[in-house]
C-alpha positions in Angstrom: -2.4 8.1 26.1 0.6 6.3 24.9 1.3 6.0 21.3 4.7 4.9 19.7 6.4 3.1 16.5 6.8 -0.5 16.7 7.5 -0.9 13.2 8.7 0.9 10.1 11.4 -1.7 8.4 9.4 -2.0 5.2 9.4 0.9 2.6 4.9 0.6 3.6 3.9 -0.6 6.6 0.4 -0.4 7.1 -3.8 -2.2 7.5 -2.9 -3.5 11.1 -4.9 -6.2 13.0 -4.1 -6.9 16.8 -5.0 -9.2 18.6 -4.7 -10.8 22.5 -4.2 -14.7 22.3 -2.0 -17.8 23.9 -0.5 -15.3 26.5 0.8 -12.3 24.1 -0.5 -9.7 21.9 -0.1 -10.0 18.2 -0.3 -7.6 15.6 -0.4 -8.1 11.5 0.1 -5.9 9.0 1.0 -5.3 5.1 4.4 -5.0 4.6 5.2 -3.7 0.7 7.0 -1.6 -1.2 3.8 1.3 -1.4 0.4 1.3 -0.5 -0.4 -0.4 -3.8 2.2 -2.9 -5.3 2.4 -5.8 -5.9 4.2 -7.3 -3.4 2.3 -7.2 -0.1 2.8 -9.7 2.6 1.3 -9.9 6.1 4.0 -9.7 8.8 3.5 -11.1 12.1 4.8 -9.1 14.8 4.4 -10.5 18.9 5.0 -8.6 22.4 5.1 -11.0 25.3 5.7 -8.0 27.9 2.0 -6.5 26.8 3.3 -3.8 24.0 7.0 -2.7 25.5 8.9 -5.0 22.9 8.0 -6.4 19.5 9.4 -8.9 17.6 8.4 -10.2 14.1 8.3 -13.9 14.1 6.2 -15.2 11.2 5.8 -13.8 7.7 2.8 -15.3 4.9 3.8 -14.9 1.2 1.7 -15.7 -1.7 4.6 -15.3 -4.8 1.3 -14.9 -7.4 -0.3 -11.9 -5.4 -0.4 -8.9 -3.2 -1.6 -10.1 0.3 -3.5 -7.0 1.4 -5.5 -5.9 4.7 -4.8 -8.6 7.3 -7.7 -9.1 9.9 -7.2 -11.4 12.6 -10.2 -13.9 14.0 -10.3 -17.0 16.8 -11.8 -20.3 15.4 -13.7 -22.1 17.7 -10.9 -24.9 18.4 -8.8 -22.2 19.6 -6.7 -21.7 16.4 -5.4 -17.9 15.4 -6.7 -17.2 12.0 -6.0 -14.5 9.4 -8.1 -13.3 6.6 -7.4 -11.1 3.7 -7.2 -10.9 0.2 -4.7 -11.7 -2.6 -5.1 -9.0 -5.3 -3.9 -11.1 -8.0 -1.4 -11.1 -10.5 -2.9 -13.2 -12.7 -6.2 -11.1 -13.5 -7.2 -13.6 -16.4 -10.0 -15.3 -14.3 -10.9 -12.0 -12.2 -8.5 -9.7 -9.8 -9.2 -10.4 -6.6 -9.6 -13.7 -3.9 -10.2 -13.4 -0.2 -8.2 -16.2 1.6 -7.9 -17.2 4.9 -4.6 -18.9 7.0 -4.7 -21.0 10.3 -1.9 -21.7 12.8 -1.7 -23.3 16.3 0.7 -20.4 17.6 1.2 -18.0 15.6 4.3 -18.9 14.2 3.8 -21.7 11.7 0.8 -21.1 9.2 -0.9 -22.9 6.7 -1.0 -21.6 3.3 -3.6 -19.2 1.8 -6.6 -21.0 1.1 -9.5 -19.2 -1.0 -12.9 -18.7 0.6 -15.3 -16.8 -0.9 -16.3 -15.8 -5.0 -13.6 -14.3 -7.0 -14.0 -10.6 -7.2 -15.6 -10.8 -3.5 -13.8 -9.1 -0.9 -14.7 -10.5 2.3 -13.1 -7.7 4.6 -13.1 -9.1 8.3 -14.5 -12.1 10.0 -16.6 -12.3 13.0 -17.7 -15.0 15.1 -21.6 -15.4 16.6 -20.8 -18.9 18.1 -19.6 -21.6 16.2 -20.6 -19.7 13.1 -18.1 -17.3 10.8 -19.6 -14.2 9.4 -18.4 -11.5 7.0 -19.1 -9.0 5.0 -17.8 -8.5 1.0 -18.1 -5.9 -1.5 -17.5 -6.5 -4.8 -14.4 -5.0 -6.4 -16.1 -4.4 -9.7 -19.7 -3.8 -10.8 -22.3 -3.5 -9.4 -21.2 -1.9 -6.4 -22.9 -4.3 -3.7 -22.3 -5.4 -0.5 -23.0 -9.3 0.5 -23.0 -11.6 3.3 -21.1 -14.7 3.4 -21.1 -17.4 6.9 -19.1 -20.6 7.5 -18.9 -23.0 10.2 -16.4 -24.8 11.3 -15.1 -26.2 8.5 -14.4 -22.4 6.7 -16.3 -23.2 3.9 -17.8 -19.4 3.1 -20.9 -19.5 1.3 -23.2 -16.5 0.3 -26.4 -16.0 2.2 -27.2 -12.3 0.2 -26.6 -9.0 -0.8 -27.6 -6.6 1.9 -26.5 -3.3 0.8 -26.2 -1.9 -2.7 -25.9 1.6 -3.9 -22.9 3.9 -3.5 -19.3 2.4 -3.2 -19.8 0.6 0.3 -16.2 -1.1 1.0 -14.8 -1.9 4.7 -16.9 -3.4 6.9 -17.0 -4.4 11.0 -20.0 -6.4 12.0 -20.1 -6.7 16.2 -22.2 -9.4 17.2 -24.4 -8.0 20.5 -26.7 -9.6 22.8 -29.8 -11.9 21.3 -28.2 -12.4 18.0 -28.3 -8.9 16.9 -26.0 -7.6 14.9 -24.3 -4.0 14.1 -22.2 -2.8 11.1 -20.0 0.2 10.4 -19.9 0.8 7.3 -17.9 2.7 5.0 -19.0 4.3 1.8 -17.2 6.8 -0.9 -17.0 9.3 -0.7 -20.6 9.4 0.9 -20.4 9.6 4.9 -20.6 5.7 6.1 -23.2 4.0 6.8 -24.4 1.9 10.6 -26.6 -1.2 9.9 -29.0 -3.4 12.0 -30.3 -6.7 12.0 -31.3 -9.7 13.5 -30.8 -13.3 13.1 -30.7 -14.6 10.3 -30.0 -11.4 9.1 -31.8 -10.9 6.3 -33.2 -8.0 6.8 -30.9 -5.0 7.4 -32.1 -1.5 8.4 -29.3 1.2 7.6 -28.3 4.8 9.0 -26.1 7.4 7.6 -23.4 8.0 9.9 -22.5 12.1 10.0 -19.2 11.2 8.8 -17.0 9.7 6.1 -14.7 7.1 7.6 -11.9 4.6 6.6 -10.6 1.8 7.8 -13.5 0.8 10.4 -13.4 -1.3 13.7 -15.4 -1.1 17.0 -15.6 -3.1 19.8 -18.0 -2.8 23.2 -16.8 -0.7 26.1 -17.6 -2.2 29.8 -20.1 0.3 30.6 -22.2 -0.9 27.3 -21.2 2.0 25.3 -19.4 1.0 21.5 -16.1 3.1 20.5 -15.2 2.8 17.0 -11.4 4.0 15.3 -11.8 5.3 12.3 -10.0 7.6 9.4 -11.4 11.0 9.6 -11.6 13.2 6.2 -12.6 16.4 7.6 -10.1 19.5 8.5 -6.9 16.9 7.8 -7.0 13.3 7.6 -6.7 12.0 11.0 -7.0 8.3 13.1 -9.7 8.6 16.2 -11.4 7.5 18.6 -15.1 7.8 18.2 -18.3 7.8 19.9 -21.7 6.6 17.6 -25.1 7.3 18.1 -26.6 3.9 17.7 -29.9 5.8 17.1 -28.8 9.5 15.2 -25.9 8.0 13.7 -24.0 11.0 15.1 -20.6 10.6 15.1 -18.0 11.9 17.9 -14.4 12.5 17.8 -13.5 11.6 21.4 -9.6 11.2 21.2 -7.4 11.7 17.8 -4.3 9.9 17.7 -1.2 10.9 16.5 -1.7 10.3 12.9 -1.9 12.2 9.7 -2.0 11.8 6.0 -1.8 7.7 5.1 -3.3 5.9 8.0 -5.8 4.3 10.1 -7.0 1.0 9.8 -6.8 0.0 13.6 -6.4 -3.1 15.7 -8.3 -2.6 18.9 -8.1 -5.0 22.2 -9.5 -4.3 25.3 -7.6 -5.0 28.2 -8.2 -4.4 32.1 -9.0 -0.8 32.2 -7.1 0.1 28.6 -8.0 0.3 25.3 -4.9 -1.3 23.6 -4.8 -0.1 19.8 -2.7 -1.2 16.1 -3.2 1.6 13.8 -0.7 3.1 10.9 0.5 6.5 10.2 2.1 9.1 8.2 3.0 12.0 10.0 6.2 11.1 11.0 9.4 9.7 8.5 7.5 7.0 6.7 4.5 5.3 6.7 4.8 3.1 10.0 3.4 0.7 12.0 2.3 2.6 15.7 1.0 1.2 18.9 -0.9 2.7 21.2 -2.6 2.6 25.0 -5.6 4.6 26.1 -6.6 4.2 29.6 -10.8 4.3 29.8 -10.6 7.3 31.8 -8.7 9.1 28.7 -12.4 8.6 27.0 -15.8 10.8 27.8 -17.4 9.7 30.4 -21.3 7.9 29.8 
């Protein structure tokens, strides 16, 4: 494993996304002055020599609100999109507004548009086709956890509340073979939570992971196997690699990154025979932005 800084020029740098598109990798993060203020922006960072340099090349600015966790997605027409949300200034009409940017290359973007209900934190979007899910919790109470889908047009609309209980916040849903559909799922300061269903996804069936986590994303491994990267809580807080029992729910640490205190919230792209990764960290001077490459053979074998 490689791991090392690409960027640390902001007093916080941190909630990556990275992604593989038009030729180059990109990553996006919030760049502020601490991990809550209210002056978050997502910064655009590219490498065009596959993570040796990085340059910034676009910035998105909302002057009425705190951009915060920037998660990338491809519409169908090819465009790069981002989604987030703008923790307001303003809080008269509620606090919060997920929003979503386009741009044809990564450089030029439109501006914020809303999508979603106010208050509804529609974490990251994933694509089954031409249709746009995600996932939102609600920022106040009750505590619940709904589903919103789009289509083309990025018009979000709620289909329901699938999860409601404890404080269930960050979200990846992975889209799998016969329109079924996984979710990591993180809850506080319960252990997370991995949820089933099946088009049209209305009915969810839920397992508690053996772990807290923060900050989740997964993706599919080529021998079938899913490999999530996660916060860990227990011992020290930590960014990893992990393993999940899609039917225990067992968790397991398979490779910790050098990380400590502040961090996680990962980018992952798989590429050839590495697992390319976006995270943030720490353990070092400041809280930076870090990018590492894990080489399949650095991970247990099946």
């Amino acid at each position: 494993m490689h791991s090392r800084c690409i960027w640390q020029q902001g007093e916080h740098n941190a909630f990556t996304d990275l992604i593989a598109w038009q030729g180059a990798l990109w990553c996006v993060l919030r760049e502020a002055a601490d991990h809550v203020s209210g002056d978050g922006m997502c910064r655009l960072l590219r490498s065009q020599d596959q993570g040796a340099s990085w340059q910034a090349v676009a910035c998105i600015v909302d002057p009425q609100a705190d951009l915060r966790d920037p998660k990338f997605s491809l519409h169908p027409d090819g465009r790069l999109l981002i989604n987030g949300v703008a923790a307001l200034h303003d809080k008269s009409a509620g606090s919060h507004q997920s929003f979503i940017c386009a741009s044809s290359d990564g450089i030029n973007w439109s501006a914020p548009q809303p999508i979603g209900d106010i208050n509804y934190w529609l974490w990251r979007i994933s694509w089954q086709q031409d249709t746009a899910y995600a996932l939102a919790y609600h920022v106040k109470r009750p505590t619940l956890s709904r589903l919103y889908s789009a289509d083309a047009t990025l018009k979000f609309t709620s289909l329901q509340d699938v999860y409601q209980g404890s404080y269930a916040n960050e979200n990846h849903l992975l889209f799998l073979e016969a329109n079924d559909v996984i979710c990591l799922l993180r809850r506080d300061p319960e252990p997370g939570l991995l949820g089933r269903s099946s088009a049209p996804y209305s009915d969810w069936q839920w397992t508690t992971l053996s772990a807290r986590i923060g900050g989740p994303t997964w993706l599919k491994l080529p021998d079938q196997r899913v490999v999530a990267c996660v916060r860990l809580y227990d011992d020290r807080v930590r960014t990893s690699l992990c393993g999940i029992n899609m039917q225990s729910g067992e968790l397991t640490e398979w490779l910790t990154l050098p990380s400590g205190g502040d961090c996680s919230y990962a980018g992952m792209v798989l590429q050839d025979d590495k697992l390319l990764i976006s995270y943030y960290s720490s353990h070092e001077s400041k809280t930076a932005i870090y990018f590492a490459a894990v080489a399949l053979s650095e991970l247990p074998a099946a």
